[in-house]
C-alpha positions as CSV (number, residue, x, y, z in Angstrom):
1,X,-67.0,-87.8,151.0
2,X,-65.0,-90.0,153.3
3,X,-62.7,-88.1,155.5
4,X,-60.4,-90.2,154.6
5,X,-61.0,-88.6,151.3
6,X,-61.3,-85.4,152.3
7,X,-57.8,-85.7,154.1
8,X,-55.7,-87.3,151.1
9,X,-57.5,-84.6,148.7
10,X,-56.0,-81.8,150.8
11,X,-52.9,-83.7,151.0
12,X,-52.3,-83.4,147.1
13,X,-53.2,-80.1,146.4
14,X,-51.0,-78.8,149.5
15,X,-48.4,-81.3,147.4
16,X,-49.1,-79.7,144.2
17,X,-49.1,-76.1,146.0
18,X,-45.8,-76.8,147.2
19,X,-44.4,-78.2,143.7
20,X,-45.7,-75.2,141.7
21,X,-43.4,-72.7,143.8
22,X,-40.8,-75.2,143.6
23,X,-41.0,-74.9,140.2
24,X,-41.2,-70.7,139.9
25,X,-38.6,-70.4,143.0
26,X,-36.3,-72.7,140.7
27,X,-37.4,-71.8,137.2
28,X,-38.2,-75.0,136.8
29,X,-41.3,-75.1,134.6
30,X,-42.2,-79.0,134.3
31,X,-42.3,-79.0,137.8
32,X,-44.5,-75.6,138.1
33,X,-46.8,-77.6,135.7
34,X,-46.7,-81.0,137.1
35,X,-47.6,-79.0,140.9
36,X,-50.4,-77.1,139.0
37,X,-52.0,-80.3,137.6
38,X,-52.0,-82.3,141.0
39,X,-53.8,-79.4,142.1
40,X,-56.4,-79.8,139.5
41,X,-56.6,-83.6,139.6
42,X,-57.2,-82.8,143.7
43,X,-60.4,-80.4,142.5
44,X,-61.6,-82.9,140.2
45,X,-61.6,-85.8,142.8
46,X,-63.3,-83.8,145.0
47,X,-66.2,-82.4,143.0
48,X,-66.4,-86.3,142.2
49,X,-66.9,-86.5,145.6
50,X,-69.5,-84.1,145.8
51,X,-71.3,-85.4,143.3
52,X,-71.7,-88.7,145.0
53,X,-72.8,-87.3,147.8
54,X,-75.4,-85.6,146.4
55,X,-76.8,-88.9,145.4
56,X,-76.5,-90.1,148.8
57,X,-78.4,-87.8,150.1
């Protein structure tokens, strides 16, 4: 995993971290949801990651 990678990764879940309390402190619940799935599309990417470099390795 590229840090590159690594860094936009921990970029979007602290994003998606940040929406999903957003979302509770307002009682906004399509933004709780929208911050909860960046935060699994972040988890994804980076088991992806992970994956690969098994492989490499």
């Amino acid at each position: 995993m590229g840090l590159d990678d690594k860094f936009d990764n921990a970029a979007q879940d602290a994003s998606g971290k940040l929406k999903e309390a957003a979302g509770k402190a307002s009682g906004d619940r399509e933004m709780q949801a929208e911050g909860k799935g960046d935060q699994m599309a972040s988890d994804l990417k980076q088991a992806g990651e992970k994956v690969k470099d098994a492989f490499k390795h």
